[in-house]
DOTORRO-495604 format. One record per residue: residue number from 1; residue in three letters; x negated, y, z negated of N, C-alpha, C, O in turn. Coordinates in nm, 4 decimals. Example, Ala and Ser with C-alpha at 12.3 -4.5 7.8 and 13.67 -1.06 7.14 Angstrom:
   dotor   torfi     n.east    n.north       n.up    ca.east   ca.north      ca.up     c.east    c.north       c.up     o.east    o.north       o.up
       1     ALA    -1.3190    -0.5690    -0.7800    -1.2300    -0.4500    -0.7800    -1.3200    -0.3300    -0.7800    -1.4236    -0.3319    -0.8465
       2     SER    -1.2850    -0.2250    -0.7080    -1.3670    -0.1060    -0.7140    -1.2900     0.0030    -0.7870    -1.3409     0.1138    -0.8039
***
This chain:
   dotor   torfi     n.east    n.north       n.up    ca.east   ca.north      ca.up     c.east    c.north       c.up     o.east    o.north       o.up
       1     UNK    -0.1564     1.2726    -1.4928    -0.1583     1.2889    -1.3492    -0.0731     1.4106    -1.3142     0.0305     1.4136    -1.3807
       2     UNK    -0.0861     1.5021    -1.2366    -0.0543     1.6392    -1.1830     0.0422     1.6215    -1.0855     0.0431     1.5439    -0.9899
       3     UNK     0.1202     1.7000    -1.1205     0.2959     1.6538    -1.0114     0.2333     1.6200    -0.8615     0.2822     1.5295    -0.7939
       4     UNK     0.1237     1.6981    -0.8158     0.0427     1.7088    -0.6572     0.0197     1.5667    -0.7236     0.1249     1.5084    -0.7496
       5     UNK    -0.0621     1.5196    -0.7465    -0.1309     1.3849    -0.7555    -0.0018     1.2966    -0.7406     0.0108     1.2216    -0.6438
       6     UNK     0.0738     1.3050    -0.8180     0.1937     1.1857    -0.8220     0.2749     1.2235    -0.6760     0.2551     1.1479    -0.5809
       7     UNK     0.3163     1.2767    -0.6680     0.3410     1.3009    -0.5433     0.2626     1.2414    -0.3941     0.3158     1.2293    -0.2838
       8     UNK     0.1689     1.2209    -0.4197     0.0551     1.1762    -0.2966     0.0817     1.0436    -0.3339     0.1545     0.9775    -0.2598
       9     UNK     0.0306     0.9876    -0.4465     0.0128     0.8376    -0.4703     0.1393     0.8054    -0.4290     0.1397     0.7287    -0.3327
      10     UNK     0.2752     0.8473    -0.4806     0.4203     0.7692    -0.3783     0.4262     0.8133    -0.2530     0.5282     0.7793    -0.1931
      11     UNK     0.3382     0.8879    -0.1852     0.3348     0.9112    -0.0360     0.2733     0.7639    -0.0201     0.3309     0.6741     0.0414
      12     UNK     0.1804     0.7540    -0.0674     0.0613     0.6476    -0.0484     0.1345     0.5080    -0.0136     0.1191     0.4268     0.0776
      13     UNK     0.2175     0.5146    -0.1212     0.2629     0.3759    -0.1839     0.3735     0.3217    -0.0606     0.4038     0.2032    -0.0470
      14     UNK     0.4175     0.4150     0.0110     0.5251     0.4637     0.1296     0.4283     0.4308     0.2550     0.4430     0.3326     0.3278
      15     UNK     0.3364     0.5195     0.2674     0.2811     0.4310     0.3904     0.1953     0.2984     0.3920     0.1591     0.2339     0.4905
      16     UNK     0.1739     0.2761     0.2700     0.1088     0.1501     0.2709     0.2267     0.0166     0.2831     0.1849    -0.0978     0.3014
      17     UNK     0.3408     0.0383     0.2739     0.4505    -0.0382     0.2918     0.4915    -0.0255     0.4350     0.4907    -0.1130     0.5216
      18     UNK     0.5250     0.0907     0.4429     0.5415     0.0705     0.5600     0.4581     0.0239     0.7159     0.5022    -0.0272     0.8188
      19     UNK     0.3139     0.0708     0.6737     0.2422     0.0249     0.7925     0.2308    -0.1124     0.7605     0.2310    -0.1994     0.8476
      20     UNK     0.2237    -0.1294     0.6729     0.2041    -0.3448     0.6389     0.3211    -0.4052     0.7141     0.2987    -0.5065     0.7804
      21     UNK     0.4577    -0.3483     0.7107     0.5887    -0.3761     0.6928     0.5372    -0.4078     0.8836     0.5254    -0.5168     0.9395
      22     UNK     0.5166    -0.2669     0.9422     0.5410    -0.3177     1.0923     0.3823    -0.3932     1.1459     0.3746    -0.4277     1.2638
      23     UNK     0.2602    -0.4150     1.0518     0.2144    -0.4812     1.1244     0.2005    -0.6143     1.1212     0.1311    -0.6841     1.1951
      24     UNK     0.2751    -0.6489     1.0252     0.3056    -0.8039     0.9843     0.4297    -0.8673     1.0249     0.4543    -0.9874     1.0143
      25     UNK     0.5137    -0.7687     1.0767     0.6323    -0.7745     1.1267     0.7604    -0.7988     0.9991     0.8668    -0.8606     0.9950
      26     UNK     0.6924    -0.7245     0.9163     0.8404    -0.8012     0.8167     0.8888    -0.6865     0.7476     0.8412    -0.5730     0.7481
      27     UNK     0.9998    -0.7343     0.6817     1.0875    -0.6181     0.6602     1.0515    -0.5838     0.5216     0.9588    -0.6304     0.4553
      28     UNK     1.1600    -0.4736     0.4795     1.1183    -0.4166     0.3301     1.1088    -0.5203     0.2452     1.0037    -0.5451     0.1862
      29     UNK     1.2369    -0.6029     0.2286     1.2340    -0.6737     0.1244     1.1242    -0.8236     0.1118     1.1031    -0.8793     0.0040
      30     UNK     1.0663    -0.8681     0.2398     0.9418    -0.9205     0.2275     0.8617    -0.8833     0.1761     0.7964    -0.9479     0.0942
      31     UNK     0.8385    -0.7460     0.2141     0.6982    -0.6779     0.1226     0.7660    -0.6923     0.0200     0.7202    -0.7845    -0.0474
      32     UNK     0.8843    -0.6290    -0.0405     0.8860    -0.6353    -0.2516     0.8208    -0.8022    -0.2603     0.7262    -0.8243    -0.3360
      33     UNK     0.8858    -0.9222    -0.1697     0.8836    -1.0526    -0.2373     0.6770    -1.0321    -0.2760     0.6244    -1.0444    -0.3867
      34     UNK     0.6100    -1.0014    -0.1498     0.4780    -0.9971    -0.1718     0.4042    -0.9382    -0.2400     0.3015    -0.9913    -0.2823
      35     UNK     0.4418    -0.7983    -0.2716     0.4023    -0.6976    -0.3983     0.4588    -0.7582    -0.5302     0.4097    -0.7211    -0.6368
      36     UNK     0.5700    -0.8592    -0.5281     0.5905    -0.9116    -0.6602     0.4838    -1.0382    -0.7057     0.4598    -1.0757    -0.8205
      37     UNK     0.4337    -1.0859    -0.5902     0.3114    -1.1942    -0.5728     0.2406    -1.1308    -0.6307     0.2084    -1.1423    -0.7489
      38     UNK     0.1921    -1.0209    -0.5194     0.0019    -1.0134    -0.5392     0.0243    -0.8145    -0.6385    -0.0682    -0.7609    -0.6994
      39     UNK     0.1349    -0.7663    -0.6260     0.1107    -0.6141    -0.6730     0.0325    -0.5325    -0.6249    -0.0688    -0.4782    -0.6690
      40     UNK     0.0794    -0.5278    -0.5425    -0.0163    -0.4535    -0.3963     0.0675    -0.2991    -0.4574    -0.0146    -0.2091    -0.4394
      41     UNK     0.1044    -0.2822    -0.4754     0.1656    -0.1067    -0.4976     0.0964    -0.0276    -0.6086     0.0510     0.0867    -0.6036
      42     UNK     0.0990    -0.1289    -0.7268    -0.0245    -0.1406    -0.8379    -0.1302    -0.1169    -0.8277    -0.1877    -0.0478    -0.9118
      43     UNK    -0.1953    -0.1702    -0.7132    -0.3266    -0.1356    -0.6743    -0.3376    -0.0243    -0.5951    -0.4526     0.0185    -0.6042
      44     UNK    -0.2633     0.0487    -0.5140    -0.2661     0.1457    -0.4556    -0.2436     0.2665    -0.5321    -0.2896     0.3762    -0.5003
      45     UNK    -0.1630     0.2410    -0.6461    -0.1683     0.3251    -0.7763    -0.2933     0.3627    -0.8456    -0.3270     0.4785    -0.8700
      46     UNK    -0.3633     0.2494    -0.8771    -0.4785     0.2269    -0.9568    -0.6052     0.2869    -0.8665    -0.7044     0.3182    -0.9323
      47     UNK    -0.6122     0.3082    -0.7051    -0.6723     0.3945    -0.6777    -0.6701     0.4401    -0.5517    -0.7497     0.4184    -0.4603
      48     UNK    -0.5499     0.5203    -0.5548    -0.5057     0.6180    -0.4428    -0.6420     0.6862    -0.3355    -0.6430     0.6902    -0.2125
      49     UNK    -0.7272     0.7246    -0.4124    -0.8513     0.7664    -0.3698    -0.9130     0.6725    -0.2210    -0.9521     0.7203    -0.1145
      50     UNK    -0.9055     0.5555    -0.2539    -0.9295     0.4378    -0.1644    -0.8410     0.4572    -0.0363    -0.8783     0.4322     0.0784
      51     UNK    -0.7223     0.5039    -0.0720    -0.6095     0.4891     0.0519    -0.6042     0.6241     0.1670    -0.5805     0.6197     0.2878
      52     UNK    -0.6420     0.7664     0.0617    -0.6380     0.8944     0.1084    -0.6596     0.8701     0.2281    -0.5513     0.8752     0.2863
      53     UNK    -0.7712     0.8373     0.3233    -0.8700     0.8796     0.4164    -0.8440     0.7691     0.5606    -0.8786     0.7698     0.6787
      54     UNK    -0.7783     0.6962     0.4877    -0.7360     0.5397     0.5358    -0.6552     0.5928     0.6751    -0.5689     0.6803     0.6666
      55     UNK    -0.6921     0.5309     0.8031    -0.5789     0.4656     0.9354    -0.4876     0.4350     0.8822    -0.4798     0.4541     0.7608
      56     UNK    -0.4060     0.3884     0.9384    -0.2901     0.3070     0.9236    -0.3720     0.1174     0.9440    -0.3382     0.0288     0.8655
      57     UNK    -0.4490     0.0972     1.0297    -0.5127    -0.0300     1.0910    -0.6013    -0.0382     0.9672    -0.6072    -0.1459     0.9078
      58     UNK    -0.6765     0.0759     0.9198    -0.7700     0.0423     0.7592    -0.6982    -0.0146     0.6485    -0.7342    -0.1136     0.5849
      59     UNK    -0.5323     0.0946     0.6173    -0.4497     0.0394     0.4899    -0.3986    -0.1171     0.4849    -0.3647    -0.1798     0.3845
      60     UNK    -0.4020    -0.1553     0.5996    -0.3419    -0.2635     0.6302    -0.4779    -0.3597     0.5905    -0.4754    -0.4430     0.4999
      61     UNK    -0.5446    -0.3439     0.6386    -0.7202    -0.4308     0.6438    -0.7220    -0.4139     0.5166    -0.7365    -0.5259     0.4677
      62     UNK    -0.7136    -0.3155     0.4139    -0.7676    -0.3564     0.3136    -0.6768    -0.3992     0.2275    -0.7305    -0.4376     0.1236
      63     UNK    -0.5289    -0.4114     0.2273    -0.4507    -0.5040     0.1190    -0.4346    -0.6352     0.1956    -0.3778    -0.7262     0.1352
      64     UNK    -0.4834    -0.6610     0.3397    -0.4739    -0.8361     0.3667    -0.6086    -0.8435     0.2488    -0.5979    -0.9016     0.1408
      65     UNK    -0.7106    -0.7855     0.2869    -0.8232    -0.7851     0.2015    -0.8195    -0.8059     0.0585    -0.9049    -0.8670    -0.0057
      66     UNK    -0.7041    -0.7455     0.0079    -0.7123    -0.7286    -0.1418    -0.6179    -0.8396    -0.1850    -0.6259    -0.8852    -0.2990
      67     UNK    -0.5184    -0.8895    -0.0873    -0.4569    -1.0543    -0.0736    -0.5039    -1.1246    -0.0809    -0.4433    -1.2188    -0.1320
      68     UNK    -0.6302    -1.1472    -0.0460    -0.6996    -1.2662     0.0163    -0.7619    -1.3089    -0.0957    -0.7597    -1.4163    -0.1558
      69     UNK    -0.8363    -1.1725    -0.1192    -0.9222    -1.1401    -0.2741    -1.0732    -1.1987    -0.3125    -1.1243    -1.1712    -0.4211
***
């Protein structure tokens, strides 16, 4: 993976926490307890591509989505 690439995917990994964080209302360390559940950061790793293009209201829709499963 290309320093640009790694670089994006922990952008990724950053707003996908954080927009979850305020639309679920919970704080950082809720999300780790839930990414230690389901590995929601893992999956945003595994394909950043999915997240690029994403709202903030989409990133969120698709890891309740990828929770739910």
């Amino acid at each position: 993976m290309s320093e640009r690439r790694l670089n994006n995917t922990i952008f990724l990994m950053f707003l996908v926490t954080d927009n979850y964080c305020r639309a679920h209302e919970m704080t950082p360390r809720e999300f780790r307890k839930l990414d230690k559940q389901y590995d929601i950061l893992n999956y945003v790793v595994e394909c950043p591509d999915v997240f690029d293009w994403m709202t903030e209201d989409e990133m969120v829709q698709e890891i309740d989505e990828y929770i739910l499963g």
